[in-house]
C-alpha positions as CSV (number, residue, x, y, z in Angstrom):
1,X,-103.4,148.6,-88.1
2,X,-103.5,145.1,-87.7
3,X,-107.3,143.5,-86.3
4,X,-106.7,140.6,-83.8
5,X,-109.4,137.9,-83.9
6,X,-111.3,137.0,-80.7
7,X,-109.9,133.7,-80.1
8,X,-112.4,130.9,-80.5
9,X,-114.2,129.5,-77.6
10,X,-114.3,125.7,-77.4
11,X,-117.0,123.7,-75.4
12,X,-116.4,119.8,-74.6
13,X,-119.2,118.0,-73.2
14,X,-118.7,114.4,-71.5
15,X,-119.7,112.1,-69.6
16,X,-116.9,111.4,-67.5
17,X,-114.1,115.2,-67.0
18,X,-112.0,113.4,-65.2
19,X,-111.5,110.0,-67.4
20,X,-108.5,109.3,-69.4
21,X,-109.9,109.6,-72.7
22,X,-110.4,113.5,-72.0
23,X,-107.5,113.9,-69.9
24,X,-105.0,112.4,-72.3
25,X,-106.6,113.0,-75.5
26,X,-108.2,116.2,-75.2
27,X,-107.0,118.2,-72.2
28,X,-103.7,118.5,-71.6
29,X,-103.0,120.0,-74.8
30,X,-106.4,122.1,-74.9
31,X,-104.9,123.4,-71.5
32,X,-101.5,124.3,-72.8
33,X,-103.2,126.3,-76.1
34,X,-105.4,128.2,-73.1
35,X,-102.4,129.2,-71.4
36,X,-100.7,130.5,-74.8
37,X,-103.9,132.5,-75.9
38,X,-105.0,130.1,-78.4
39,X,-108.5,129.5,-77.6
40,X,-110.5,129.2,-74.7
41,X,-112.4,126.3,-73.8
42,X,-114.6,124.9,-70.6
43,X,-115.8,121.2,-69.9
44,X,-119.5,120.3,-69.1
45,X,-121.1,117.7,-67.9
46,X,-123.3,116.0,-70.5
47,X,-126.4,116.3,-68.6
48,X,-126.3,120.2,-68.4
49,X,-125.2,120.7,-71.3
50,X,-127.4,123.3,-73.3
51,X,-127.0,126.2,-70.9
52,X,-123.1,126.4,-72.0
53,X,-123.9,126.3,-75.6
54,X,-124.2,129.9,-76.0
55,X,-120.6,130.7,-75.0
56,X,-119.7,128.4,-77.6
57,X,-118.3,128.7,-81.1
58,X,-116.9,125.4,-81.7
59,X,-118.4,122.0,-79.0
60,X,-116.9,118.9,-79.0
61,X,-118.9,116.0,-78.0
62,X,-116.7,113.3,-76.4
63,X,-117.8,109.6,-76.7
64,X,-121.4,110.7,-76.2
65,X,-123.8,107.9,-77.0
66,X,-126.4,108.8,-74.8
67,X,-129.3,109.0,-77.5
68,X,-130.8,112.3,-75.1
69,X,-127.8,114.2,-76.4
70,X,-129.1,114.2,-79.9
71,X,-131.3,116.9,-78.7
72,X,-128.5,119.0,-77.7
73,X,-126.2,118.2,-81.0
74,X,-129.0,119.5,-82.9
75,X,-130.1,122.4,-80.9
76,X,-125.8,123.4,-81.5
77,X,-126.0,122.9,-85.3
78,X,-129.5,125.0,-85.1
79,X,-127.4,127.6,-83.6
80,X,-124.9,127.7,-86.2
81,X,-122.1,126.5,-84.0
82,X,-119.8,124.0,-85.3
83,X,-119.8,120.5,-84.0
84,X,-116.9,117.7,-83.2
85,X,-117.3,114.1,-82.6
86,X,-114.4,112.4,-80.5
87,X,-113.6,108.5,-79.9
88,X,-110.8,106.7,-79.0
89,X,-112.1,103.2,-79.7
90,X,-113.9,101.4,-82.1
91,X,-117.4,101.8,-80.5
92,X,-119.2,100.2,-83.7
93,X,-117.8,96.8,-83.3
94,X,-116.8,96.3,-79.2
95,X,-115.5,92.5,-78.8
96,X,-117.3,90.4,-76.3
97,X,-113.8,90.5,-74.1
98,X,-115.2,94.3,-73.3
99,X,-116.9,94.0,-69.6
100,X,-120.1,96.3,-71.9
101,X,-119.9,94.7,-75.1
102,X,-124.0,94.5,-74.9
103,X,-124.7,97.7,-74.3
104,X,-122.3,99.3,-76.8
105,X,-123.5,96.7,-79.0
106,X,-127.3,97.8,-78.5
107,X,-129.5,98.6,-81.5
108,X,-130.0,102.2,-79.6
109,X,-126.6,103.4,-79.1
110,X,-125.4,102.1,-82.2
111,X,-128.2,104.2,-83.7
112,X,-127.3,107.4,-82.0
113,X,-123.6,106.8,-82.8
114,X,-124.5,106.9,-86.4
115,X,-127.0,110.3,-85.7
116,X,-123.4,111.9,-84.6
117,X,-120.8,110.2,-86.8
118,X,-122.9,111.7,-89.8
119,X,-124.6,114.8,-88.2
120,X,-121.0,116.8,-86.6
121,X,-118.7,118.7,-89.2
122,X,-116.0,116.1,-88.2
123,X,-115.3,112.6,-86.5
124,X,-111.6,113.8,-84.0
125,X,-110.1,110.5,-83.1
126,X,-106.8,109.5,-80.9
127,X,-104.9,107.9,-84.0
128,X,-104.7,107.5,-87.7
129,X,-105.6,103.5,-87.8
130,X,-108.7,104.6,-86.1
131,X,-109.6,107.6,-88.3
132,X,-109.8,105.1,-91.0
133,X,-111.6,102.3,-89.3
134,X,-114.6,105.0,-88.9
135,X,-113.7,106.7,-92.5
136,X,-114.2,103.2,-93.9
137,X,-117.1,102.3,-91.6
138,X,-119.0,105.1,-92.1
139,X,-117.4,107.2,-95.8
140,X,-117.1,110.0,-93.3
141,X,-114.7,112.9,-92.2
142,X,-112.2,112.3,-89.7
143,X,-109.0,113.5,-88.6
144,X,-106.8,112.3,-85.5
145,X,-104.9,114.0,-82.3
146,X,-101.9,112.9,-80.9
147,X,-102.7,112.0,-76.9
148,X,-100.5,113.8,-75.0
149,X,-99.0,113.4,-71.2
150,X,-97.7,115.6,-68.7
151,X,-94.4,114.9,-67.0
152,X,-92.4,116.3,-64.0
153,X,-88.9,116.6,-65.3
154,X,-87.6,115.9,-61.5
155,X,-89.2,112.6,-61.4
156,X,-87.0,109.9,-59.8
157,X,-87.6,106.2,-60.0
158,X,-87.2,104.6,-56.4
159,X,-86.9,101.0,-56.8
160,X,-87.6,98.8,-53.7
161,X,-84.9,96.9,-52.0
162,X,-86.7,94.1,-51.2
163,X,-89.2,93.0,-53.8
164,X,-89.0,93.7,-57.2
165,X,-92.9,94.8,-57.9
166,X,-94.5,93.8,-61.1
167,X,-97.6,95.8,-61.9
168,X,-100.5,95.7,-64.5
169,X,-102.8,98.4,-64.8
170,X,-105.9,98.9,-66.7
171,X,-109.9,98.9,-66.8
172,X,-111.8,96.2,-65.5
173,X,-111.8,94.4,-68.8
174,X,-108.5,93.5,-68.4
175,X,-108.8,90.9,-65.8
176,X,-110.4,88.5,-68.9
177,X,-107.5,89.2,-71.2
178,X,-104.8,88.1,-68.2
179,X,-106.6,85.0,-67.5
180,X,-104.7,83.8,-71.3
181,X,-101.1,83.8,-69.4
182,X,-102.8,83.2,-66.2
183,X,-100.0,80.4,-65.9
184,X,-97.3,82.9,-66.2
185,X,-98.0,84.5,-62.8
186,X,-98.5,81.3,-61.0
187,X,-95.3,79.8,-62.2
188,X,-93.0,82.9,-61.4
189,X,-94.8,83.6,-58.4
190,X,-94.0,79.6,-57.7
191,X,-90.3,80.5,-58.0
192,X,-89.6,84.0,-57.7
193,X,-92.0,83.8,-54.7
194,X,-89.5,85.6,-51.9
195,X,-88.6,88.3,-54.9
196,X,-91.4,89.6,-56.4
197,X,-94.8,91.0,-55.4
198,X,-98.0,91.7,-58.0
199,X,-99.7,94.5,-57.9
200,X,-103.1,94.5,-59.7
201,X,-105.0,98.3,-60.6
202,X,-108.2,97.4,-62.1
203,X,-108.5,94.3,-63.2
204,X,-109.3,91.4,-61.0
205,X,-108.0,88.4,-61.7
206,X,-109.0,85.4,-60.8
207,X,-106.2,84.1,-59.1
208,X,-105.3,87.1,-56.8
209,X,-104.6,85.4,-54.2
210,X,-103.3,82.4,-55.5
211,X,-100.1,84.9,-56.8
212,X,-100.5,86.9,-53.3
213,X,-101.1,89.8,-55.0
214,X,-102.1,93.3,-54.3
215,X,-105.8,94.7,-55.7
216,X,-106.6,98.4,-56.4
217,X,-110.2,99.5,-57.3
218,X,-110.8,101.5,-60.1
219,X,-110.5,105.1,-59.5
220,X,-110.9,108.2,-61.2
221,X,-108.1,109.4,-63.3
222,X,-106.3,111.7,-61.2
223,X,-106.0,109.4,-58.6
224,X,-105.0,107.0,-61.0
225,X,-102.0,109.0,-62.1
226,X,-101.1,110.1,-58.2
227,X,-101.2,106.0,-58.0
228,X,-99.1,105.5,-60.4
229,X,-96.3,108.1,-59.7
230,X,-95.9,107.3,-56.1
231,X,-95.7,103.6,-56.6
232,X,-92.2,102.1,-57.2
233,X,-93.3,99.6,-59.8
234,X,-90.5,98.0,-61.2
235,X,-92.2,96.4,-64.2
236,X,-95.1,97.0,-65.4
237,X,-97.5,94.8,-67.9
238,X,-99.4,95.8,-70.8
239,X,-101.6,92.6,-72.3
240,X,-103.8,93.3,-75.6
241,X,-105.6,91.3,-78.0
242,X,-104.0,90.9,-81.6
243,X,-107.4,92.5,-82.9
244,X,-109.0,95.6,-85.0
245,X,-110.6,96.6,-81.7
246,X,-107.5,96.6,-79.8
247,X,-105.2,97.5,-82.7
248,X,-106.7,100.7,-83.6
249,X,-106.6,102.3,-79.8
250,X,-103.4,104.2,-79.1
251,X,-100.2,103.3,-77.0
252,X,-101.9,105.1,-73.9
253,X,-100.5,102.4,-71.8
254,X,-96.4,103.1,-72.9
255,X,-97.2,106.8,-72.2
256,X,-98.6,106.3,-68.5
257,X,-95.7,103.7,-67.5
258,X,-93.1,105.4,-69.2
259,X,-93.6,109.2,-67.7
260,X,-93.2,107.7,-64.0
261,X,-90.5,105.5,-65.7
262,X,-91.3,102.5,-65.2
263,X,-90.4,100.3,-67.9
264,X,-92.8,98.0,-69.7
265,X,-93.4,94.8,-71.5
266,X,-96.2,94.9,-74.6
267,X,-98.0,92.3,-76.3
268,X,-96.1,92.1,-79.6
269,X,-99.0,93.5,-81.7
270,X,-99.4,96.3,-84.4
271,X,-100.5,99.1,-81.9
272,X,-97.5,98.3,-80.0
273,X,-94.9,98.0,-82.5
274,X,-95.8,101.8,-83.2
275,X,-94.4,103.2,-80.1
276,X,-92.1,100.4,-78.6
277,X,-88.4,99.2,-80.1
278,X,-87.3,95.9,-78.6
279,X,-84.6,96.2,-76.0
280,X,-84.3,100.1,-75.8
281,X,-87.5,101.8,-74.6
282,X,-89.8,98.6,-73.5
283,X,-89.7,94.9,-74.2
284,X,-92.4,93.0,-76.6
285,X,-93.8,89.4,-76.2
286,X,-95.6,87.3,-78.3
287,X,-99.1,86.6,-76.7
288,X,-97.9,82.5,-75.4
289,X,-97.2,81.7,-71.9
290,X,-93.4,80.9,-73.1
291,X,-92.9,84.8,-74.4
292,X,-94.4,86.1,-71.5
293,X,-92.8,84.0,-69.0
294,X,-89.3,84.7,-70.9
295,X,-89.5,88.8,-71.0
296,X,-90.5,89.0,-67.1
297,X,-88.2,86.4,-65.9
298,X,-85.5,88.3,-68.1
299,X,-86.3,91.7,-66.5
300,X,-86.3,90.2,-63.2
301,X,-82.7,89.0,-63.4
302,X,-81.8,92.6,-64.9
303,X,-82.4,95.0,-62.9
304,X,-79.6,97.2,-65.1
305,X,-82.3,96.4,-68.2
306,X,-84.7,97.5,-66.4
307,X,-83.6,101.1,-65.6
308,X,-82.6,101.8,-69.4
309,X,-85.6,100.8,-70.6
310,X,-87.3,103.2,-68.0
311,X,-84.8,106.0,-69.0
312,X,-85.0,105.7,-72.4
313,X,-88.7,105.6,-72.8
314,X,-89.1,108.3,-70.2
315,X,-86.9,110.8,-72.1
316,X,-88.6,109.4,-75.3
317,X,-92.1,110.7,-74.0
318,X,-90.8,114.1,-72.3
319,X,-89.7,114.7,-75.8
320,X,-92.5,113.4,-78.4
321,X,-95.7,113.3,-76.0
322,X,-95.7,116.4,-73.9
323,X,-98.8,118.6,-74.0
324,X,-96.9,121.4,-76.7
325,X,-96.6,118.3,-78.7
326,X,-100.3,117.3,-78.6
327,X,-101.1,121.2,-79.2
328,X,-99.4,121.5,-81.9
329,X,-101.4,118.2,-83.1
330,X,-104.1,119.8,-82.1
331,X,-103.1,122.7,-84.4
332,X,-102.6,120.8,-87.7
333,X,-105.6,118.6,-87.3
334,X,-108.4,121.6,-86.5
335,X,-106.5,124.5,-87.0
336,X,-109.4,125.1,-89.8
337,X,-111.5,125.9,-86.5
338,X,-108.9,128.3,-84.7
């Protein structure tokens, strides 16, 4: 007679259940092992968190660095219950470009990010460069898990007949970063002016209006994504530093333009250079005004470009990034906890 084991019940705690380092890096393929019977697992707010731990066996404490959680992480390691730590940045060295460099920064929470990094069983990061930028940083043990996206196979790409749209998207911090090719969206919008429009989610750039551009707050993730897949971008602009900070994130950018097909141009950097090939699934440009100006204008002219880039990184992501694939990820990085 063969004994099946009770699958194992997973608890993540986080600040924010509805931000994309949870939804992309975590959930999507946590949901897809629930739905095959290969664990269970519930999200919790981190300020409630010690009334779930019970249900637990395995938690998984997502970017916490709150240093009132270090009662809870030892009150689950008192309990026997075994304990994950997951990033998807390089919170032990945050460049002053980050809008909360200081408070990252701060003698506390860098204090109580070492009380996890060395107290959890293991350090659960987004990609492999990061793994080893906290293995080296801190001699401890980490694995990574592929981020993963969902995609509607009947997605169509409605391009508008008037105005080719050129969009950037991204946190706050962003709007610092664009101000480096600020002079690339003055001149095309100097003479493609009647042909384009900007569209700006998140950051805030200085010269908004001076490029007549559209503004969209931040919102939570969901409404992020419903943003993105019912806006006909055209184009859309992913700008990142040339640095270890930037370097070791992953491509989360491609995936979200790609799955609502719209085709992209990348900073020609490492992180990029992982996921994009030149002229077939995205376009890259050196991080000068010339490079930048060149790939837009380029994509402007071509609108033919455009829509195989879009196809080909679309069917690119259906196939490498869905949430099986990041399950099965999930599976050969912790399947030691299964």
């Amino acid at each position: 007679m063969v004994i099946l084991q009770p699958i194992k019940k997973w608890l993540i705690i986080t600040k924010d259940s509805q931000g994309a380092s949870e939804r992309v890096g975590l959930l999507n393929s946590l949901e897809y092992l629930k739905a095959h019977k290969v664990l269970d697992y519930q999200v919790t707010d981190s300020e409630r968190p010690i009334s779930e731990l019970e249900w637990a066996d395995n938690i998984i404490f997502s970017r916490t660095i709150e240093s009132q959680m270090i009662y809870v992480l030892d009150t689950a390691l008192r309990k026997g219950k075994i304990t994950l730590y997951y990033v998807d940045d390089r919170l032990f060295n945050v460049p002053d470009y980050c809008r909360l460099n200081h408070y990252y920064n701060s003698e506390e929470v860098q204090q109580t990010l070492r009380y996890f990094i060395k107290s959890v069983h293991q350090v659960v990061t987004c990609s492999k460069w990061l793994s080893r930028s906290y293995d080296e940083q801190y001699h401890c043990r980490s694995t990574w898990v592929q981020p993963a996206v969902k995609v509607n196979s009947k997605s169509q790409k409605n391009f508008y007949e008037d105005k080719i749209v050129i969009g950037v998207a991204g946190n706050p911090d962003y709007a610092g970063r664009l101000e480096a090719i600020k002079e690339v969206f003055l001149s095309l919008h100097g003479k493609y002016k009647k042909e384009i429009q900007f569209e700006f989610f998140g950051p805030k750039v200085s010269f908004l209006d001076a490029v007549e551009g559209l503004y969209y707050r931040p919102v939570a993730y969901r409404y992020y994504e419903m943003y993105l897949s019912r806006k006909s971008w055209d184009l859309g602009l992913a700008y990142l530093e040339d640095s270890s900070f930037d370097n070791c994130k992953y491509f989360n950018k491609y995936l979200e333009y790609s799955r609502f097909k719209i085709p992209g141009i990348y900073s020609d950097i490492p992180l990029y250079h992982r996921a994009i090939r030149e002229g077939i699934n995205g376009a890259i440009a050196k991080n000068t005004c010339d490079e930048w100006y060149g790939q837009i204008e380029k994509l402007i002219q071509d609108r033919n470009l455009r829509e195989q880039l879009a196809e080909n990184a679309y069917n690119e992501v259906v196939e490498q990034f869905s949430p099986q694939k990041g399950a099965e990820s999930f599976i050969w990085a912790l399947g030691s906890y299964l």
